[in-house]
PAFI-591104 format. One record per atom (N, C-alpha, C, O, CB): residue number from 0; residue in one letter; atom name; x, y, z negated. Coordinates in Angstrom, 3 decimals. Glycine has a CB too. Layout:
BEGIN
n|res|atom|px|py|pz
NUM|A|CA|X|Y|Z
...
***
This chain:
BEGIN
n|res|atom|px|py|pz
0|X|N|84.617|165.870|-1.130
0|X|CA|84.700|165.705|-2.561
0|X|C|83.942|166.841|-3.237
0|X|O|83.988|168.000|-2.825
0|X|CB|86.170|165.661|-3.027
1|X|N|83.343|166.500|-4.146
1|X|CA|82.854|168.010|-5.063
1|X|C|83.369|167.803|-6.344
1|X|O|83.578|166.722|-6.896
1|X|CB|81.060|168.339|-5.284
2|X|N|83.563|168.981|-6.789
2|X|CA|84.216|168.949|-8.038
2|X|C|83.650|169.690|-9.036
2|X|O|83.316|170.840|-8.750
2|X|CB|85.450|169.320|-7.936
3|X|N|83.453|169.246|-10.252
3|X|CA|82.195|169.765|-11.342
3|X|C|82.743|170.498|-12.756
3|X|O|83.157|169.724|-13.620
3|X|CB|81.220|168.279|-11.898
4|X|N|82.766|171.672|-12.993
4|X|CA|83.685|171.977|-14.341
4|X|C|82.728|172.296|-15.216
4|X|O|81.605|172.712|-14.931
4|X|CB|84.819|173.199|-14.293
5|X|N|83.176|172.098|-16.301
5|X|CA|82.743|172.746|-17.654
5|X|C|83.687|172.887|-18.699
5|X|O|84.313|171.950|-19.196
5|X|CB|81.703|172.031|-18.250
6|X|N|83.788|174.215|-19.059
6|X|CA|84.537|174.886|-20.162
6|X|C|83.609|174.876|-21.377
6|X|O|82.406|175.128|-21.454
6|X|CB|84.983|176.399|-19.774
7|X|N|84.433|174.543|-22.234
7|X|CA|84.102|175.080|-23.604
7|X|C|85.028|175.684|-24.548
7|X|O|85.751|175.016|-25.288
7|X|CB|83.601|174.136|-24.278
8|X|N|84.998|177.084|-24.512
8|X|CA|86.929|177.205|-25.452
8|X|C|88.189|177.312|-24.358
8|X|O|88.473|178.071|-23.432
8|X|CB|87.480|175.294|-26.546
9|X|N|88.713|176.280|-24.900
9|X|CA|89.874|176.426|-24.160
9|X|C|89.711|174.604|-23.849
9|X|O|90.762|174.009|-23.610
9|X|CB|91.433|177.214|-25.125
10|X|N|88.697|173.983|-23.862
10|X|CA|88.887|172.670|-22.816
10|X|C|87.678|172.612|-21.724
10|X|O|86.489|172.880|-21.894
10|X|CB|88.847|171.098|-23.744
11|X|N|88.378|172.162|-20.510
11|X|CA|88.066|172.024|-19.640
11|X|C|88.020|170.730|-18.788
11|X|O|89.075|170.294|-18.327
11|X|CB|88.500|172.776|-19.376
12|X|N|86.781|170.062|-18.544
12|X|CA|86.141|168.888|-18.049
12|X|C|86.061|169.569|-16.329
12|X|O|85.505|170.630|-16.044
12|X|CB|84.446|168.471|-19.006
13|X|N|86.693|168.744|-15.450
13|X|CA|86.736|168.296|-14.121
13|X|C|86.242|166.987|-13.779
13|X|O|86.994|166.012|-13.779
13|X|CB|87.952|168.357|-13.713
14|X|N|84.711|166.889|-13.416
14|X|CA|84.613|166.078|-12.622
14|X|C|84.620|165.440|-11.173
14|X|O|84.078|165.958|-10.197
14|X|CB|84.163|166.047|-12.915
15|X|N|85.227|164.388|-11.172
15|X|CA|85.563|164.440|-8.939
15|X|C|84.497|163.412|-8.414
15|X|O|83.996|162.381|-8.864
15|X|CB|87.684|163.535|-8.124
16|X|N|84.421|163.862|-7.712
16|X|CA|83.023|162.881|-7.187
16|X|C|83.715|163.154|-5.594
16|X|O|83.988|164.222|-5.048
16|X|CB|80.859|163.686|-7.576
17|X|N|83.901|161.506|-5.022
17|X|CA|83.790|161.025|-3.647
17|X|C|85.738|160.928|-3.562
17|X|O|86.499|160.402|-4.374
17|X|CB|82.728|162.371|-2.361
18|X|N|86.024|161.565|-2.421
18|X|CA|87.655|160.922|-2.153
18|X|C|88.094|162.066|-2.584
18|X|O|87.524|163.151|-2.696
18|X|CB|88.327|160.417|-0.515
19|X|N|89.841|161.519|-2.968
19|X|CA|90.561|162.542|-3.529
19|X|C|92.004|162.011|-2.232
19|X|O|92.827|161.098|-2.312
19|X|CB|90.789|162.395|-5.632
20|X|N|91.829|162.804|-1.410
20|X|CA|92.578|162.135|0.080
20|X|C|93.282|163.668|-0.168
20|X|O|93.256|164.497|-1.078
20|X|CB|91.389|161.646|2.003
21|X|N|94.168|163.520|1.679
21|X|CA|94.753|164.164|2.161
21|X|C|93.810|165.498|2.534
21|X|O|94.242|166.648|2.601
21|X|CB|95.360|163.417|3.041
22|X|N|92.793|165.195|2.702
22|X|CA|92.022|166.649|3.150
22|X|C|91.400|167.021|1.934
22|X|O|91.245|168.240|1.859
22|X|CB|90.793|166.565|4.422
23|X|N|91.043|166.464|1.081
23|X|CA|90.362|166.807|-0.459
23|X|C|91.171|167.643|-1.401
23|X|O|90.870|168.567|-2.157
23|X|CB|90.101|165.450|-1.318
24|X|N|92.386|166.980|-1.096
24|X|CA|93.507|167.494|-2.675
24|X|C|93.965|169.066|-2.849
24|X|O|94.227|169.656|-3.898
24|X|CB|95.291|166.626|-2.589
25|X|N|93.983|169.573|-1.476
25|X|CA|94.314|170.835|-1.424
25|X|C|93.441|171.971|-2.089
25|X|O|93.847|173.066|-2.479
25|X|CB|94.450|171.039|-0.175
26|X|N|92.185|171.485|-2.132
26|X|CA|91.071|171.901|-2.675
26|X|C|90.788|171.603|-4.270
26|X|O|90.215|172.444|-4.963
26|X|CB|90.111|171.355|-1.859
27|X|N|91.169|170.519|-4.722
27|X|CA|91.454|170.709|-5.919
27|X|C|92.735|171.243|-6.787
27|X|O|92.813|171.529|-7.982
27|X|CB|91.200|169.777|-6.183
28|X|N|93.602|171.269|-5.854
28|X|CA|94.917|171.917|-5.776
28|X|C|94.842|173.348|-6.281
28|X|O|95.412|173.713|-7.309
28|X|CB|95.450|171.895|-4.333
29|X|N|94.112|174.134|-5.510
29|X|CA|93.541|175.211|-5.387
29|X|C|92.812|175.848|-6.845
29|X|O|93.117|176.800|-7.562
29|X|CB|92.652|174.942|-4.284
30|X|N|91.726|174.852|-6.897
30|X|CA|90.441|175.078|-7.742
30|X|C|91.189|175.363|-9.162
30|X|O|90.856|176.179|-10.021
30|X|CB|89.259|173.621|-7.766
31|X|N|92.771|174.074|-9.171
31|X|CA|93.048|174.033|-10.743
31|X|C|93.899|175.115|-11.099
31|X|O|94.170|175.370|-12.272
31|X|CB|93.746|172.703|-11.248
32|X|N|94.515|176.041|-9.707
32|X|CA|95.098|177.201|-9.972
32|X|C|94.632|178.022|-10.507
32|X|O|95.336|178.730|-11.227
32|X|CB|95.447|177.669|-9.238
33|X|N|93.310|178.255|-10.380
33|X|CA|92.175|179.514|-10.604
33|X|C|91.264|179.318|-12.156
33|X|O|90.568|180.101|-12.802
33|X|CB|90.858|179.428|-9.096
34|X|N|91.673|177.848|-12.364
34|X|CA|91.081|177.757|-13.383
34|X|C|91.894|177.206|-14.982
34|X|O|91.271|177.027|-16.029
34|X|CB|90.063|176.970|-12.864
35|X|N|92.834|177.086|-14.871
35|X|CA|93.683|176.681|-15.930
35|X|C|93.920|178.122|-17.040
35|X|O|94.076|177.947|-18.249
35|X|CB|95.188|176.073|-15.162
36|X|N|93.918|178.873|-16.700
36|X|CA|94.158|180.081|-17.904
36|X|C|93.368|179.139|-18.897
36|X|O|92.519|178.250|-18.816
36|X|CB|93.361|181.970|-17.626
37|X|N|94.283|179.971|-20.139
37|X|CA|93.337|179.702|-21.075
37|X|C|93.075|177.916|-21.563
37|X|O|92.473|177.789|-22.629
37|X|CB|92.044|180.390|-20.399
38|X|N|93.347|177.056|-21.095
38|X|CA|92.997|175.944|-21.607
38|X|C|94.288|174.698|-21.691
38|X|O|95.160|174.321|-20.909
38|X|CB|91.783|175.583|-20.762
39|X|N|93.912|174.360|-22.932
39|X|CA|95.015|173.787|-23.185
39|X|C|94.583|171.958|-23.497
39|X|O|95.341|171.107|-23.962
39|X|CB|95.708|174.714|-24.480
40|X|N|92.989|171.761|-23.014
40|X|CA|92.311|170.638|-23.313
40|X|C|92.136|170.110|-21.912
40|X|O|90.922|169.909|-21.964
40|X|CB|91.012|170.868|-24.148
41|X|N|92.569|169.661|-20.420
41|X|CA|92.003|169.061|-19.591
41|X|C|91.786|167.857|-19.676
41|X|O|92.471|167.010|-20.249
41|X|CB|92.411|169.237|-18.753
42|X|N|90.336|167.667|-18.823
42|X|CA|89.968|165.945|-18.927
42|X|C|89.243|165.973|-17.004
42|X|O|88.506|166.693|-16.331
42|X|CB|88.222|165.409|-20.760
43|X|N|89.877|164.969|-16.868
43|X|CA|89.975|165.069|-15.717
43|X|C|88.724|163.348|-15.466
43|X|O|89.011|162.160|-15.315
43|X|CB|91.876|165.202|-15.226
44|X|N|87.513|164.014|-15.529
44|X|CA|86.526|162.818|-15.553
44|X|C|86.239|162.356|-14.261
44|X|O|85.582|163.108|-13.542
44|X|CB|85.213|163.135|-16.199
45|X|N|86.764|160.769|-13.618
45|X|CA|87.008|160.188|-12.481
45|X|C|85.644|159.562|-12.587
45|X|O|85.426|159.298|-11.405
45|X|CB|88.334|159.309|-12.329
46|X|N|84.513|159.128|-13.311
46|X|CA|83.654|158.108|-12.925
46|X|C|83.157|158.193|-11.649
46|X|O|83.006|157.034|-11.261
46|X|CB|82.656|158.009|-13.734
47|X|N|82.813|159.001|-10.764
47|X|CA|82.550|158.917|-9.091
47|X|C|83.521|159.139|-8.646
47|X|O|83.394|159.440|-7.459
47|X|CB|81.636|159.763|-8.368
48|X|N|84.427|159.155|-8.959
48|X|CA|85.433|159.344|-7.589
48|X|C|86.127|157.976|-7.081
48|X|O|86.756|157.231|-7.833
48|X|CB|86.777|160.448|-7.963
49|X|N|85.928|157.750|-5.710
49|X|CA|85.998|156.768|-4.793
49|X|C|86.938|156.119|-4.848
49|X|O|87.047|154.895|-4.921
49|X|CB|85.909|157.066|-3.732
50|X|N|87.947|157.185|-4.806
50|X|CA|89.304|156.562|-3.773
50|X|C|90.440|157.845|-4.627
50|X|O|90.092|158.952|-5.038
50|X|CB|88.998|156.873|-1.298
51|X|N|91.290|157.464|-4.665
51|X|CA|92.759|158.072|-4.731
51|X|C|93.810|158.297|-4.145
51|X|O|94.612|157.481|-4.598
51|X|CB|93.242|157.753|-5.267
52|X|N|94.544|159.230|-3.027
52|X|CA|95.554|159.016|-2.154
52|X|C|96.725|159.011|-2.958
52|X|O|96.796|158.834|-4.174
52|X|CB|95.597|159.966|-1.081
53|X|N|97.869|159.281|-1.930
53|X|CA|99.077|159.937|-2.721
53|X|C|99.323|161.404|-2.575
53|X|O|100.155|162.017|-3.245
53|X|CB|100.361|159.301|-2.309
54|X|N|98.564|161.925|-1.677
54|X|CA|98.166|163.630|-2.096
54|X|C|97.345|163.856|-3.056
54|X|O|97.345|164.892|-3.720
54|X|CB|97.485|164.455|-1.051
55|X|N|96.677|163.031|-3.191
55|X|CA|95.416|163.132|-5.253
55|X|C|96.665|162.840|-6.393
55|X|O|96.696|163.468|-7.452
55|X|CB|93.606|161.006|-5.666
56|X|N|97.511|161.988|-6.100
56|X|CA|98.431|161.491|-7.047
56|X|C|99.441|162.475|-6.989
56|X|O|100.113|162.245|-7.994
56|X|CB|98.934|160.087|-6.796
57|X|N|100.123|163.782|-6.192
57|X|CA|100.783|164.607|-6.285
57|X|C|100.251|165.850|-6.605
57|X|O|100.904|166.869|-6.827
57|X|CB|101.358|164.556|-5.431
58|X|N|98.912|165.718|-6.624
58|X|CA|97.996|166.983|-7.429
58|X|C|97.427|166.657|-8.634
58|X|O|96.924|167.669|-9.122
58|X|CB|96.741|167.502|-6.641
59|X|N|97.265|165.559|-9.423
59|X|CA|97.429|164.903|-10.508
59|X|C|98.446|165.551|-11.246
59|X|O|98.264|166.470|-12.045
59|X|CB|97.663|163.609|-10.274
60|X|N|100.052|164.777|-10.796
60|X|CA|101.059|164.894|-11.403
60|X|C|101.360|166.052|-11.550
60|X|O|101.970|166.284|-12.594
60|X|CB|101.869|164.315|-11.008
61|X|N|101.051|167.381|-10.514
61|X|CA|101.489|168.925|-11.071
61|X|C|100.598|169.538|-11.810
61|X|O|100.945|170.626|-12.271
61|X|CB|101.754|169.948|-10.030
62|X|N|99.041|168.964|-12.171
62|X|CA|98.556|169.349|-12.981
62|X|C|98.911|169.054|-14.546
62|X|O|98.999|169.903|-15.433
62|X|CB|97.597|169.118|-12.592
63|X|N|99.132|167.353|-14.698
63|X|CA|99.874|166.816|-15.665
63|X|C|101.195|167.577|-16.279
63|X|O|101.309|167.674|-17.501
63|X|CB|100.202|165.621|-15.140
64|X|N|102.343|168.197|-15.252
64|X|CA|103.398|168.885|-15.731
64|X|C|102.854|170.184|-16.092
64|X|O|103.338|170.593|-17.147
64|X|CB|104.509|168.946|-14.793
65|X|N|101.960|171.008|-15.530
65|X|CA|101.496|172.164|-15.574
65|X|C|100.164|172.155|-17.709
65|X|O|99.720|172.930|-18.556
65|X|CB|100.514|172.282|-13.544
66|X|N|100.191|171.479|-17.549
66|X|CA|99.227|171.071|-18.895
66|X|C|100.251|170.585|-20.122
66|X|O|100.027|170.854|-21.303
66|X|CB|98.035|169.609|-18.480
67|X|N|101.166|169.987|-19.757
67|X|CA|102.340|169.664|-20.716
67|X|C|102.728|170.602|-21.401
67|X|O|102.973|170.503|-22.603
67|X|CB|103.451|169.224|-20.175
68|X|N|102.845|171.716|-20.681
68|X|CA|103.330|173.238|-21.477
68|X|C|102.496|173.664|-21.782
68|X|O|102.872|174.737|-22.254
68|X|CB|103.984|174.345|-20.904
69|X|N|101.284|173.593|-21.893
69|X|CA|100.459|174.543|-22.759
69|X|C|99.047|173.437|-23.714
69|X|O|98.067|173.732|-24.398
69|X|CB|99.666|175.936|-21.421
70|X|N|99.631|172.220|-23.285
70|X|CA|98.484|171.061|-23.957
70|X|C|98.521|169.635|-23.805
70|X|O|99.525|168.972|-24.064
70|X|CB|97.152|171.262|-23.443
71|X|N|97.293|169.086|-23.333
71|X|CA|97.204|168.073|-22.794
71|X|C|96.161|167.689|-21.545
71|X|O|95.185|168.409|-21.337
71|X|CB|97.100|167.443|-23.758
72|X|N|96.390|166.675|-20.843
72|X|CA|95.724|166.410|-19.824
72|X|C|95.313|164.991|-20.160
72|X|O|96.058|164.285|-20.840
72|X|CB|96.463|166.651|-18.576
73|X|N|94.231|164.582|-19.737
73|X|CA|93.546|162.851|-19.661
73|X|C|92.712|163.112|-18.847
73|X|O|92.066|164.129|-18.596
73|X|CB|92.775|162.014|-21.004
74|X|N|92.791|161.287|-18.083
74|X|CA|91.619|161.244|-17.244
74|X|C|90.993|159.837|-17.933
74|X|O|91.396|158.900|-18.623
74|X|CB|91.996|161.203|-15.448
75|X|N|89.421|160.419|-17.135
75|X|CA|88.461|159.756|-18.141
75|X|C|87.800|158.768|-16.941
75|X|O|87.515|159.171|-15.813
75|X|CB|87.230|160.975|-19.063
76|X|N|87.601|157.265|-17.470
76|X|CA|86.359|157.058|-16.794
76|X|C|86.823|156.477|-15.576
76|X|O|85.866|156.090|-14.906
76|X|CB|85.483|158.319|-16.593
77|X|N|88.164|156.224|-14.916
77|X|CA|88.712|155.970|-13.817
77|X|C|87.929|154.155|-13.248
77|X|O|87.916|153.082|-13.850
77|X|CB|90.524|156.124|-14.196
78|X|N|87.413|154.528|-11.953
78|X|CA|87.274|153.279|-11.779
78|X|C|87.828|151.902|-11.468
78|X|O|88.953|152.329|-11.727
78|X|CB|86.809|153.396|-11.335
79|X|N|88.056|150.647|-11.149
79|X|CA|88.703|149.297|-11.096
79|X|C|90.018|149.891|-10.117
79|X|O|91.228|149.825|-10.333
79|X|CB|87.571|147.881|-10.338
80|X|N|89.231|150.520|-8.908
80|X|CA|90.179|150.894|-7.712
80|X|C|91.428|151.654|-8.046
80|X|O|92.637|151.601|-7.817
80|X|CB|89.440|151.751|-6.705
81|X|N|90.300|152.602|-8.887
81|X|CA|90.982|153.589|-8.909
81|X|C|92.467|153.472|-10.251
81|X|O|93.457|154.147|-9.968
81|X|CB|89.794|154.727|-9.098
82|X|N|92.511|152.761|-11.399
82|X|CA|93.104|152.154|-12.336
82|X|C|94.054|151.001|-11.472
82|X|O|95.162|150.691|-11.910
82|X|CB|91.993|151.616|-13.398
83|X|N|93.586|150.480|-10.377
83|X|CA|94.439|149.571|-9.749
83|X|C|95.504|150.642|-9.071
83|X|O|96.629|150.503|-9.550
83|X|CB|93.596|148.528|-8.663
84|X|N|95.414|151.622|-8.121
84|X|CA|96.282|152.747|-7.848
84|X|C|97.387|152.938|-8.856
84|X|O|98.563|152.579|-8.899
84|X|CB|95.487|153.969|-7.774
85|X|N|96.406|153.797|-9.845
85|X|CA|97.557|154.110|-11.131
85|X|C|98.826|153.315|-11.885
85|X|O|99.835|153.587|-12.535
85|X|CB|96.793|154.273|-12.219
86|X|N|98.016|152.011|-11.302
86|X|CA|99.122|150.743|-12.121
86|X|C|99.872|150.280|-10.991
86|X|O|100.634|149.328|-11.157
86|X|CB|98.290|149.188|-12.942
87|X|N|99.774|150.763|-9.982
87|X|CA|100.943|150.305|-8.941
87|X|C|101.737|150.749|-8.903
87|X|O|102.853|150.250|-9.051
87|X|CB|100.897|150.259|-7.856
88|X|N|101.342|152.432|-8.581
88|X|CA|102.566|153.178|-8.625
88|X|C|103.074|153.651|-9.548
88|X|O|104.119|154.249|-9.290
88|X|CB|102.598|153.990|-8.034
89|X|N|102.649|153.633|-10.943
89|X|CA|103.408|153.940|-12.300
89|X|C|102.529|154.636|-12.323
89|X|O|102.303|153.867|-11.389
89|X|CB|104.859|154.444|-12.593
90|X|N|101.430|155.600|-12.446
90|X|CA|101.055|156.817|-13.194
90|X|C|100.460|156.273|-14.125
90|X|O|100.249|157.282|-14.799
90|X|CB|100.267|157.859|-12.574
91|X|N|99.914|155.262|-14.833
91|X|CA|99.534|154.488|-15.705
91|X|C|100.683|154.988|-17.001
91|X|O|100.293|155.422|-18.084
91|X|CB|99.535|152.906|-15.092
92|X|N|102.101|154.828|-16.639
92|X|CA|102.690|154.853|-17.799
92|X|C|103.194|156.524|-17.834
92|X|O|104.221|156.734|-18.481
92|X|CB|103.881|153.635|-17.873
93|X|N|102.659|157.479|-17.305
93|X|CA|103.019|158.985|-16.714
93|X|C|101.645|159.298|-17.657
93|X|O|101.786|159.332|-18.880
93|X|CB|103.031|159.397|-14.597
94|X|N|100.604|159.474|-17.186
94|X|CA|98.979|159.938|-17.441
94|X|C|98.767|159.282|-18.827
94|X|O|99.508|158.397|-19.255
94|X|CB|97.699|159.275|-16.156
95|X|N|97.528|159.858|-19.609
95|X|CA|97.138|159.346|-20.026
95|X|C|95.551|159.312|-19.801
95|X|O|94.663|160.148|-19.633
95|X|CB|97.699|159.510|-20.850
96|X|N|95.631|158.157|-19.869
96|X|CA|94.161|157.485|-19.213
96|X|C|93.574|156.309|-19.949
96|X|O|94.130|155.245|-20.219
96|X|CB|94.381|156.883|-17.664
97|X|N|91.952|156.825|-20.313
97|X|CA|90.864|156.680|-21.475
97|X|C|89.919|155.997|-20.737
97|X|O|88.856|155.658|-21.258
97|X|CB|90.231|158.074|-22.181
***
């Protein structure tokens, strides 16, 4: 997976490009520790990203609780697959998603 940021201020654009699996998530897990100071705008822009596990969907959701207290979080751009995921397991009515 690669993952693409841009700050402006205090919002911050994540883009994911390729799988957000069991070996991927830890790494964005990681990335959003180091980078959340300070911002209270995340957008979490999915247009390349492949696939969604339920380790992407448990690093989602602690970013989502972790952004609640100091803002907001959206993801942008999610593809058919990937919007089919979200609406199975509920994060559809959890996320907000543009």
């Amino acid at each position: 997976m690669i993952i693409n940021k841009k700050k402006d201020g205090s919002a911050l654009v994540i883009a994911l490009e390729g799988r957000l699996d069991t070996t991927t998530a830890p790494e964005l897990e990681a990335e959003l520790k180091t980078c959340l100071d300070g911002v209270t705008d995340l957008t979490l822009d999915m247009t390349n990203l492949d696939y969604i596990s339920s380790a992407g969907l448990r690093v989602l959701l602690t970013a989502h609780k972790a952004m609640m207290k100091r803002g907001q979080m959206k993801v942008t751009n999610a593809s058919d697959i990937v919007r089919e995921v979200f609406d199975v397991t509920g994060f559809s009515d959890i996320l907000t998603i543009e």
